[in-house]
C-alpha positions, 0 to 999 in steps of 0.5 A: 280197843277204841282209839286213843281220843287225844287226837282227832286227824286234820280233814286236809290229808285225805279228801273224799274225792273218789265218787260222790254220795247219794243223799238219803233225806227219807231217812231223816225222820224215820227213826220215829216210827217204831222198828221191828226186833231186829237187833242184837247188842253185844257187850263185852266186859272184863272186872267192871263189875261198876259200869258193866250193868249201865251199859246193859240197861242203856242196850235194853232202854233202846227198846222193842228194836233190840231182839237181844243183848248177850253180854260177854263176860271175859273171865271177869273175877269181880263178881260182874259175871254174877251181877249179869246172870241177875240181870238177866234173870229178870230181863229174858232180851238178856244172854250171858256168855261166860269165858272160862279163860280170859282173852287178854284183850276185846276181840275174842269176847266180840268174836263170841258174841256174833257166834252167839247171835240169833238177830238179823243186825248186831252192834257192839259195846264196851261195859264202860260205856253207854247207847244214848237213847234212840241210837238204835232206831236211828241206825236201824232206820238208816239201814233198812231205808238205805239197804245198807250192810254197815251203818254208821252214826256220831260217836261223842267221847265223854270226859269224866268226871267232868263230863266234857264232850267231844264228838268224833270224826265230826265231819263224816257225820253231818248229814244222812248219806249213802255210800255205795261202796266206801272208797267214795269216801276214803276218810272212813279209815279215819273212824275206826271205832266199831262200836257205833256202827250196826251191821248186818249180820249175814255180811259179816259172816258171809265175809268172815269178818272177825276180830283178831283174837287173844291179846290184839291191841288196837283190833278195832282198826283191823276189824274197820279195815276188813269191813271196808275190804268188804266194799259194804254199801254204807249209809251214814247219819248224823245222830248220837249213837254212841257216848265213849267214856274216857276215865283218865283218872282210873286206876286201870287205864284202858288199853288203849290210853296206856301209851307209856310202853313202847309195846303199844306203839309197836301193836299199834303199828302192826295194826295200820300195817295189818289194816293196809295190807288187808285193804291193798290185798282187796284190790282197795288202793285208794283206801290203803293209801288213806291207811298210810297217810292217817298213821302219819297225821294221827298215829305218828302225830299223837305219840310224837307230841308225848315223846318229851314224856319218855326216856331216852331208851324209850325214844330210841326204840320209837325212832327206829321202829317208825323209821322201820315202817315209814321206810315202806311207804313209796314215792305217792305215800308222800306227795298228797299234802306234803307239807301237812305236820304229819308228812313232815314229821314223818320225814324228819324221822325217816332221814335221821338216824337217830332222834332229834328236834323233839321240842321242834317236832312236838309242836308241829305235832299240835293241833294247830299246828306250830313251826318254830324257829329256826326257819332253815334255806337252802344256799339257793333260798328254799325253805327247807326243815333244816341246813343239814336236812336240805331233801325235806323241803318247806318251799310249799309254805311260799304259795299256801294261804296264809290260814293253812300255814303252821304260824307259831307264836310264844305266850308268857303269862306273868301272874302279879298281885296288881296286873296279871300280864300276857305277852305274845310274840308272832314269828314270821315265816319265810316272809308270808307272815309280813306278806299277809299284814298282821293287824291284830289277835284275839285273845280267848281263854278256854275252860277245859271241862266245860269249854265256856270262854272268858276273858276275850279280848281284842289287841293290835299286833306291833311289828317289831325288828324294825327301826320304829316298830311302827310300820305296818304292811309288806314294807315293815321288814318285820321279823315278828309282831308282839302283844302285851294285854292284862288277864283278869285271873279272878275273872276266869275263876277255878279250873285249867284255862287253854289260851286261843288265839286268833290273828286276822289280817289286813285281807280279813283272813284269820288264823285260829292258833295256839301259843308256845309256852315260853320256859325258863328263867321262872316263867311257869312258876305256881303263884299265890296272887291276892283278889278282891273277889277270892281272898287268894288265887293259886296260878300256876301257867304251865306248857301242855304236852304238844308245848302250849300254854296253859294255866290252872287256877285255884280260888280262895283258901279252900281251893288252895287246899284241894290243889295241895291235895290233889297234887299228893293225890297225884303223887302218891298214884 
C-alpha cells in the first residue's frame, strides 16, 4: 500500500547531517543509450479489471531494458486475470500469476512476484497506476554506473480526474546522487514508497528482504525499513519514474486513502513501529530516530487534521492508542526541533488523558503551520501551549526567525452582488510578530485542479490594538494587524480556490501561510451573487479539513446546475 499523499513531511525534523553524498553527473545523460534486458516488472492487481491493462502495457512501453513483466493476479473476480492471460498471449515479456486465494492485501502478490523472477534487477507496480516512459532506463542507468543495489527516482501523484500533479518527496530527488550507505541521508525514511525504486534482485534475496504477508496495511513502510536495515549503496536521480494515481472519487477507495476506521490507524502504527524496530535492531540508530520523528510530522500530523471528521468514540480510541506509542519514545525522541507542529502535537497528547484543543491542533496540524490563540505563559512569562500544560514549553518561538514561525491569521470572505470582500487578521505571537514590523500581505488565489493563480493582489497590513492604529514598528503594541481588500469572484471563474498568503516584513522577510477560516454567525454561507460576465455565480467559502479557508465557485445557470447535481451526487454515495 503507498501512503497516503495528503500529506507531504516538512524537511526541517530530520536534516541529513550524517555524511555527505557522492555526485554522480556520469549518469545524468546515460539513460539515452540503449540498456541490455535486465529488468523485471511486477504488477500486482486485485478487481481492476479497467486499469490493470494500462499499467501492463506502461512496463512493456519502456522497451528492450525490460526482460519481463509478470503480472500477479491476486484472486481477482473481475475477469482482470483473463484480460492478462490475452495479453500476454500475444506479448511473450508477459507472465501471468494467478493466486488461487486472495491475500487481503499487496505484499503477498509482491512476495510472489520476486519468487517468480528470472532478471537481474525488479521494480514494482500497482494495476492502477502507470511508468511514464523512460523510467527505466533512467534508473537502470543510475544503477549500473553507480553500482548500486537500490535505486530510487521521482514518483508524482496524479489527482484524477482533474489530472492535478504533485511530486513526492521533492527534495530527495534534485539531483543525480550516490549514497554509500542511507544513513547519510536519514530523510529517505520519508519515501516509503516501493514502487519507484529498481533493486537488485540478488540483495533482496541475499538479505531476505520481503514484504509481510496476508492483509498487512501499510507494508511498504516495513518493507522501505528492511531495505534500509540492509545499508544498500544507493543512487538517486531526479527523473519521473513513477505516476501514482489517486482516484478519490472511486467507489472502493485504496487502502491506504480509507482512514475513517480506527483499524487503520492502529495498522499504520504497528507499522512505524515494526519499521523502527527493524532498523534499531540493525544497529541503524540514526534512521530509527528518523522513523520516530516522521510518525510525528506526517503520521501523527495527517490524522490529527482529520480528527473533527470522527466521532468521539472514535477519538477516544485515537488519543489512547497514540498516547500508548508516543509513551516509548525517550528523552532524544524530543529534543531535535522541539517546537516543530508534529512534536508539539505530540505533546499535547501524550500529557492529557483524554482529548482536547482539537480545533487548536487541527490547525498546528496545517501545512504551514497555524498556532491560534490563546497565546498561554507561564507566571514567570515563557510561552508555553497552555496554563494548565506549563511542561510543553513554546519558549523556542522567542528566538526563531520570524519565516519558521507557525503565524496564523483569520480569513472571512464575504460574497456580495456589488463588492465581494476578504477581511484578513494577523495575530501577534508572544511579541515576535510586532518585533518583526508587518508591512504588508500578498493576497493570492489558487485553483485546486490545476494551480493556475488569479486574483493576486498586493495590501498593507493595519495594526490594530492601539490608540490610533496607525503606528508602525516595535513600538505599536499592536495585538494584531488586519486587511480588508475586494475579490473579483467572476475573475476566478468555476472551480474550488485556496486562498495564499504571503506577509513580508520590514526587514524583507516573508512568511508564505494560509488563513483560518472564521465560522459562525453565516460566514460560510452558499451565495447566489449576480455577474456581468456569468449571469449568476454559486459561492460558497468553506473551512478545508486542516481549518483553511476556501471557496468554490460555480458560473452561469448550468454551472449552478451541475453543483446541485453533484452535491446529490455526493450524498447519495
Amino acid at each position: 500500500m503507498r501512503p497516503d499523499p495528503s500529506d507531504t513531511p516538512d524537511t526541517t525534523d530530520t536534516p541529513d547531517t550524517a555524511g555527505t553524498a557522492e555526485s554522480s553527473p556520469d549518469t545524468a545523460g546515460a539513460a539515452d543509450a540503449p540498456r541490455a534486458a535486465q529488468v523485471g516488472v511486477v504488477v500486482i492487481g486485485y478487481n481492476d479489471r479497467a486499469h490493470v491493462g494500462d499499467a501492463v502495457r506502461s512496463a512493456l512501453a519502456q522497451g528492450p531494458a525490460v526482460a519481463e513483466v509478470i503480472a500477479v493476479d491476486d484472486c481477482s473476480t473481475d475477469d482482470s486475470a483473463d484480460l492478462l492471460d490475452r495479453l500476454a498471449a500475444d506479448e511473450p515479456r508477459l507472465r501471468v500469476v494467478r493466486r488461487d486465494v486472495n491475500s487481503g492485501g499487496c505484499g503477498s502478490p509482491r512476495n510472489n512476484g520476486i519468487d517468480a523472477l528470472t532478471t537481474p534487477y525488479v521494480m514494482f507496480l500497482d494495476s492502477d497506476d502507470v511508468l511514464p516512459p523512460g523510467a527505466v532506463d533512467a534508473l537502470l542507468a543510475a544503477a549500473t554506473g553507480a553500482h548500486a543495489e537500490v535505486t530510487s527516482g521521482l514518483c508524482v501523484r496524479r489527482e484524477l480526474p482533474s489530472g492535478r500533479e504533485q511530486p513526492w518527496q521533492e527534495p530527495l530527488y534534485t539531483a543525480h546522487t550516490v549514497l554509500a550507505r542511507p544513513a547519510q541521508r536519514p530523510r529517505l525514511v520519508h519515501d516509503t514508497l516501493c514502487v519507484n525504486k529498481l533493486y537488485r534482485t540478488d540483495f533482496l534475496r541475499e538479505h531476505g528482504i520481503r514484504f509481510p504477508d496476508g492483509r498487512f496495511l501499510y507494508e511498504d513502510i516495513v518493507f522501505t525499513a528492511r531495505v534500509l536495515a540492509a545499508a544498500p549503496r544507493m543512487a538517486l536521480v531526479p527523473d519521473r519514474v513513477y505516476l501514482w494515481h489517486v482516484r478519490r472519487s472511486a467507489e472502493q477507495l485504496s487502502l491506504s486513502l480509507d482512514r475513517d476506521r480506527i483499524d487503520n490507524w492502529k495498522a499504520r502504527v504497528a507499522a512505524c513501529t515494526l519499521a523502527y524496530d527493524t532498523l534499531l535492531g540493525a544497529g541503524q540508530k540514526e534512521l530509527a530516530r528518523a522513523v520516530r520523528a516522521k510518525f510525528l510530522d506526517h503520521e501523527v500530523r495527517m490524522y490529527t487534521r482529520e480528527l473533527g471528521l470522527r466521532d468521539a468514540d472514535y477519538r477516544r480510541a485515537w488519543w489512547e492508542h497514540t498516547r500508548e506509542f508516543l509513551a516509548r519514545y525517550d528523552a532524544a525522541d524530543w529534543e531535535l526541533n522541539p517546537s516543530a507542529p508534529g512534536r508539539l502535537l505530540g505533546r499535547v497528547v501524550l500529557e492529557s488523558p483524554e482529548p482536547r484543543d482539537l480545533p487548536r491542533m487541527r490547525e498546528l496540524a496545517a501545512r504551514p503551520a497555524r498556532l491560534l490563540p490563546p497565546y498561554a505563559r507561564t507566571p514567570d512569562g515563557v510561552p508555553v501551549w497552555a496554563e494548565d500544560l506549563p511542561q510543553i514549553t513554546l519558549a523556542p518561538y522567542l528566538t526563531r526567525p520570524i519565516a519558521e514561525l507557525p503565524l496564523a491569521f483569520d480569513a472571512e470572505l464575504q460574497p456580495r452582488a456589488r463588492a465581494s470582500r476578504l477581511l484578513l487578521r494577523l495575530h501577534e505571537l508572544y511579541g515576535r510578530v510586532a518585533e518583526a514590523d508587518p508591512r504588508e500581505v500578498d493576497v493570492a488565489w489558487q485553483c485546486r485542479d490545476d494551480e493556475r493563480i488569479r486574483g493576486r493582489t498586493t495590501v498593507p497590513l493595519t495594526p490594530s490594538g492601539t490608540e490610533t492604529g496607525t503606528k508602525t514598528g516595535p513600538e505599536t503594541g499592536a495585538d494584531s494587524w488586519s486587511a480588508e481588500l475586494p475579490v473579483g469572484l467572476g475573475a476566478l471563474g468555476a472551480g474550488t480556490w485556496d486562498l495564499r498568503l504571503t506577509v513580508r516584513f520590514a526587514d524583507g522577510a516573508e512568511r508564505e501561510v494560509t488563513a483560518h477560516a472564521l465560522t459562525g454567525a453565516g460566514r460560510l454561507r452558499r451565495s447566489a451573487v449576480p455577474s456581468a460576465r456569468h449571469g449568476v455565480l454559486l459561492v460558497q467559502p468553506y473551512a478545508t479539513h486542516s481549518g483553511a479557508l476556501a471557496v468554490r465557485v460555480a458560473s452561469g445557470v448550468r454551472g449552478v446546475v451541475q453543483v446541485a447535481r453533484s452535491r446529490l451526487r455526493r450524498l447519495l454515495h
